[in-house]
N, C-alpha and C positions, 0 to 999 in steps of 0.2 A: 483443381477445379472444384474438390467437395468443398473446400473452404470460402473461394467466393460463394459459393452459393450457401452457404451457411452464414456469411456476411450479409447477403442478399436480405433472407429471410429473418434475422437480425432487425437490418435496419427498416423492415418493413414493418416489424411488430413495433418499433417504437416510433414510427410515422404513425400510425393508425392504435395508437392505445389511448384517446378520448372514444375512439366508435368500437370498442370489442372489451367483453370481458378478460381479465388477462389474470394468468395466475402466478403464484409467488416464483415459481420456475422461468419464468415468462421477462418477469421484472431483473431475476438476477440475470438473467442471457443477455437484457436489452443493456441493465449496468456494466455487466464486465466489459462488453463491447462500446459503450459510448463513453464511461467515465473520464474523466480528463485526468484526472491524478491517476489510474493505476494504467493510461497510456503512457503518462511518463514514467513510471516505475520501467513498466515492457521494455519502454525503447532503453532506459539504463540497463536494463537485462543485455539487449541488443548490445551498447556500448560495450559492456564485460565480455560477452562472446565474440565481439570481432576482436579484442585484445588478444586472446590467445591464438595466439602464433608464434612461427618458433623465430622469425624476424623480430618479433617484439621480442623475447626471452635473449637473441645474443646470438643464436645458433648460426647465423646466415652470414656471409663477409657484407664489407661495403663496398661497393666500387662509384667510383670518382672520376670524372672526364671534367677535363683541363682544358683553356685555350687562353694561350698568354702573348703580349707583346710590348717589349720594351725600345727604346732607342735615344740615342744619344748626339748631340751636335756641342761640340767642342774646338777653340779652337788652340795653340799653342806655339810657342817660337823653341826652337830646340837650338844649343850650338854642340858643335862635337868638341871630344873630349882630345882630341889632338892640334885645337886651339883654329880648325878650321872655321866656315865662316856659319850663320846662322843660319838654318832654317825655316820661314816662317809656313803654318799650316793655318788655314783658316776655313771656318763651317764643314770641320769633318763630320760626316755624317755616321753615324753606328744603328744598323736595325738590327732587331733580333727578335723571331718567330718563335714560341713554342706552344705544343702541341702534345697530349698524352692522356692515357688511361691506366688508374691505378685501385689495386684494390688491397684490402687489410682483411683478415679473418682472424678471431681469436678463438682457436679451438681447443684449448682448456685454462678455464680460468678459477679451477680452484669449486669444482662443481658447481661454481655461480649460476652457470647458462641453465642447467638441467634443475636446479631448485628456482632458479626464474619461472620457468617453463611450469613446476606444477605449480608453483602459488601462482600464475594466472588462470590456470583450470580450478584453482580451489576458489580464486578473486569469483570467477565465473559460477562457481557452484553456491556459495556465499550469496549473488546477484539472484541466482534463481530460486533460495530460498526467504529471500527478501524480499520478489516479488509475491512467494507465497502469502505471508505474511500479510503484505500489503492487501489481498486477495482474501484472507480468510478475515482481515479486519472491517475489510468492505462488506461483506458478505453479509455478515453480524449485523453491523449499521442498519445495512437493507432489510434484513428481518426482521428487526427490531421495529424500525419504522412500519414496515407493510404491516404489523399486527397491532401497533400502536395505531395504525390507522382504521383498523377494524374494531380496535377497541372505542376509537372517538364515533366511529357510525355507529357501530353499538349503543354506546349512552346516549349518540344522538335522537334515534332510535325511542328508548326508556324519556327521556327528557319529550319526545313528542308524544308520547301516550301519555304522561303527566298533564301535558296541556290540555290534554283531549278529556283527560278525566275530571281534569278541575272547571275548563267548558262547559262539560255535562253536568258536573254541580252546580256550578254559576245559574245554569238554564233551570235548575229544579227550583232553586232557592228563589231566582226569581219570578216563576210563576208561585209558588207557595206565599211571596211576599203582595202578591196581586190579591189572592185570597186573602190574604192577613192570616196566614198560618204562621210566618216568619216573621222577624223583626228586621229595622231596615240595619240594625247591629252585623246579623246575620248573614245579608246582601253584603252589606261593605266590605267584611270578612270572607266571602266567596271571590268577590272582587278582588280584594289584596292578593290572594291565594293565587288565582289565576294570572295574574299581573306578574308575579315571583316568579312562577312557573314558566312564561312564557319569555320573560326578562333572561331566565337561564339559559333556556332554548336557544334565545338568541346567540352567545356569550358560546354557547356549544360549539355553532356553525363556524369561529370563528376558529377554534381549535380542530376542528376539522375541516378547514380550508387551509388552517396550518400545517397540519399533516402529511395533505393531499401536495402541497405547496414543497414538502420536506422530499416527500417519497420521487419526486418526478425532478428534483435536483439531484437525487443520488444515482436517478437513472440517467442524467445528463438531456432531460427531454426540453428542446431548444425554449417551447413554452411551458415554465413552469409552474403557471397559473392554468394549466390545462386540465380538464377532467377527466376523469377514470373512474372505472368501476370494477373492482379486485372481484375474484372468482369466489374466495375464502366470505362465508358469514359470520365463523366462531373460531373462538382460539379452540384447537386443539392443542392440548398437549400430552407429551413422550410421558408415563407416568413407570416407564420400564426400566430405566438408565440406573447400571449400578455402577456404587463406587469402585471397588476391584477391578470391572473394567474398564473403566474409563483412567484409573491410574497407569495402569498398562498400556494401553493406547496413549496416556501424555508421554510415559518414560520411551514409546516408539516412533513417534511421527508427531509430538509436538515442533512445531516451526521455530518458537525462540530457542529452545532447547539445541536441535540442529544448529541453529544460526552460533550459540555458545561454544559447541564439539569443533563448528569451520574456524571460530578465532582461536581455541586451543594450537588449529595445527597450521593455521596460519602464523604462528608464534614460533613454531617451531621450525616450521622452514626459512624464519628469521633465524634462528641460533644455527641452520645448517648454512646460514648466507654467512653467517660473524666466521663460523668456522674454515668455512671454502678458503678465509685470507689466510690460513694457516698454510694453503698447500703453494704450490708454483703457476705461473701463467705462461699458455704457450702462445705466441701469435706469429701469424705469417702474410706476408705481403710480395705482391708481385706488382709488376706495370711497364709500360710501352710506350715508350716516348719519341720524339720528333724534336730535332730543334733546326730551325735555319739562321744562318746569320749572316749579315752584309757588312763587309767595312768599308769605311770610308777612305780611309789611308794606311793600307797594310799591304806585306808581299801575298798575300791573301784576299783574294775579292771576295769570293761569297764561299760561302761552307755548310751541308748538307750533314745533319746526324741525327742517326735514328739504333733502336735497338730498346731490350730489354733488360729489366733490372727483378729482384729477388734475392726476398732472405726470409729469415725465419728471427724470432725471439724469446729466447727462456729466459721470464726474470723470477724473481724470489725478492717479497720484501721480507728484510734483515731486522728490522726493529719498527713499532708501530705501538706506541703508547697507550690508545685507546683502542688496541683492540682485548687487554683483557677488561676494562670497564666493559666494553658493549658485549660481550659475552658476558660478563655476570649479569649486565642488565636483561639479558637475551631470555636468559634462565630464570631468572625474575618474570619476567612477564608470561613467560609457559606458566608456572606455576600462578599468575594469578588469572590468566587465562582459566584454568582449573578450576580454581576458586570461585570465580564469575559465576560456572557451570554448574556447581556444586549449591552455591547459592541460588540461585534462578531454580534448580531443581526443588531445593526444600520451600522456594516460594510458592511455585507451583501446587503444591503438594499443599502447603498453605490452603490457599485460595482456592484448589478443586474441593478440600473439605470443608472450608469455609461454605461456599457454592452450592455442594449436595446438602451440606444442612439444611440451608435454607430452602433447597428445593424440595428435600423432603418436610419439612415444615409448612411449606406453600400447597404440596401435595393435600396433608393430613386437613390445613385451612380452607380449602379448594372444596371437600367431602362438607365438612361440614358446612360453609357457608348453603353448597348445595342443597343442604335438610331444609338450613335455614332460610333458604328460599322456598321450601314448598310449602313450608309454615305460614311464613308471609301472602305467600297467595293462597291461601285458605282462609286466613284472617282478612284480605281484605274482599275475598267473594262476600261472606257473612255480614262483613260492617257496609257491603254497596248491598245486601237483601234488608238489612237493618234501617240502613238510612233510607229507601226507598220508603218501607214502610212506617216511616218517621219514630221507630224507636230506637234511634243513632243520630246524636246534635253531629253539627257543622266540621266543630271543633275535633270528637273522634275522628268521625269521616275521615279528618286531614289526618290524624293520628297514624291511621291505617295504610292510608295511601303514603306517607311519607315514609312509615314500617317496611312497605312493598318495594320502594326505588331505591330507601337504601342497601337492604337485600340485594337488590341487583346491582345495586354500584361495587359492594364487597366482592360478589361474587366476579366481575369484571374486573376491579382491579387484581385478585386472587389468580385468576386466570393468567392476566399476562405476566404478575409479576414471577407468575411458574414460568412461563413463556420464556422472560429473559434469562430463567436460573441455566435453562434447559438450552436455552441457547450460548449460555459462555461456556455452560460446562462443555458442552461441542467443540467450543473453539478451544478450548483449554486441550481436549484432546485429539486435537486435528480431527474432527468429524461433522465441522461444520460445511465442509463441503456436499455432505447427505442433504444438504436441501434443494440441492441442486437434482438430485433423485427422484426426487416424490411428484 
């Protein structure tokens, strides 16, 4: 019951998220639940769990119900063999009814059934960390986008105060040009300016109706062109994340890593299958049969048989030419099963170092561009007190102002590109599910 009503309130947030503000928590609950690709992961999960069973592994007999009927119409001249006279017999008729139930069990074959049995618990535990996978790569996506989309309102944002400020120039320059304070040089360069600015502006919206366009596919929301309004203003980000831990946590609960360890031993319960043909196979069968039968022309009219049948079979194969190929090949593939593992490990290990560099590099960039923003809006408070009182031309003014947005663009790109460091290294070490927390 809690889960429909978790369903409930699910699909109610993603009917109604153009009218509510919604938060990044909000957007993954409404994705995991609507996406289309990681339903069909689930339901292959589904398919891997209803395989295990011990009918599927071998464990269970088969039984078999029968219903047969044959007949015959023949006819023939017979003479006897003491030279009497012939015989003739014509459209003799033969029916015959059968009827039965039979079953086979093979209850050891070489511990085939019982290594069947866990490589489908393993097939099944391999599935559920496959959908993990599938799940922490969504997850990622979805963050990445929802901050990538705060990053486009953001500069969307800066790109309208640009306009706003080259506006307010335009409007000085051309009352100044009314006085003949200004030259019409002057104007037309105010003009250009505002024109670029507002040409950008445009060119923003579009990147941020891409965004919004991006984010609301990943949440499966039926209208993708629909609007929203995310809770988040600014990237935060995690400035805490150390390397020693986050190694430790990939060498525990990374998901490829798992996924590497399940093929290791799915390989091996192949070399315990090559092996099993080594041992003997026992099988046993019983069944219950009916037969009726009619003749046509016999001291015999009709005839009535029923009863039970049963036995058992021990066989041994004797010689089998491929089975030391497929054991060494068996032993081969454990070992590069291994190897896979070992590799993927020191890629990891790779790539999470690789990852904190740059995140602490993004960090250390992140600080300063920060300074270097407060510089910037200093210098361009002094150059708009400047140009008001007409000792700052046109040309500074722009100087200033373009000093001031590009500050903010660094500091914005700086932000997220911490953002995404911060968000693989997560995934790298199975911790990407903590946004699901917050």
């Amino acid at each position: 019951m809690r889960r429909y009503a978790l369903l409930i309130i699910v699909l109610f947030a993603a009917a109604t998220l153009q009218a509510q503000i919604i938060s990044l928590k909000t957007c993954i609950e409404v994705g995991l639940t609507n996406n289309y690709s990681l339903r069909i992961v689930r339901n292959e999960e589904r398919i891997a769990d209803n395989n295990v069973t011990r009918a599927n592994a071998g464990y269970l007999p088969t039984v078999d119900a029968n219903l047969g009927y044959s007949g015959s119409l023949s006819s023939d001249n017979s003479t006897a063999s003491n030279g009497g006279g012939v015989t003739h017999n014509r459209n003799v008729a033969d029916h015959t009814l059968q009827a039965g139930i039979n079953a086979e069990w093979t209850i050891f074959d070489g511990f085939k059934i019982q290594t069947n049995y866990l490589r489908l618990q393993e097939l099944k535990r391999q599935s559920a960390t496959q959908t993990r996978i599938a799940i922490e790569d969504y997850i990622a996506q979805l963050v990445a986008e929802y901050y990538n989309y705060i990053q486009q309102r953001i500069r969307m944002q800066n790109f309208r105060y640009a306009v706003a400020l080259s506006k307010e120039r335009l409007r000085i320059v051309q009352e100044r040009y009314i006085i003949g304070n200004n030259s019409r040089l002057d104007l037309q360069q105010a003009q250009v300016d505002f024109n670029a600015d507002s040409a950008q502006s445009l060119r923003q919206q579009e990147s941020l109706a891409t965004s919004r366009i991006r984010l609301n596919e990943l949440m499966a929301v039926r209208d993708s062109a629909s609007r929203l309004t995310v809770q988040d203003t600014t990237i935060d980000v995690n400035a805490t994340l150390s390397f020693d831990s986050l190694w430790a946590a990939t060498l525990r609960t990374n998901a490829s890593l798992l996924s590497a360890a399940q093929d290791k031993r799915l390989a091996e319960l192949d070399f315990r299958t090559v092996r099993g043909r080594d041992y003997p196979y026992v099988t046993l069968n019983a069944g219950y049969g009916y037969t009726y039968n009619r003749y046509g022309n016999s001291s015999t009219r009709k005839r009535h048989n029923w009863g039970a049948d049963f036995g058992v079979t021990v066989g041994f194969r004797l010689f089998d030419g491929n089975r030391q190929r497929e054991r060494r090949n068996a032993q081969i593939n454990i070992e590069n099963a291994e190897l896979a593992r070992r590799d993927l490990e020191l890629s990891l290990h790779a790539d999470l170092a690789d990852l904190y560099q740059a995140y602490q590099n993004n960090l250390r960039l992140l600080t300063l561009e920060r300074q270097n923003l407060i510089t910037a809006q200093e210098n361009h408070f002094i150059a708009c007190e400047r140009y008001l009182l007409g000792d700052l031309s046109g040309i500074e003014m722009r100087e200033a102002q373009k000093s001031l947005l590009d500050a903010e663009e660094r500091i914005l790109v700086a932000e997220y590109d911490t953002k995404l460091c911060e968000i693989s290294l997560l995934q790298l070490s199975g911790g990407i599910m903590s946004y699901l927390l917050e």
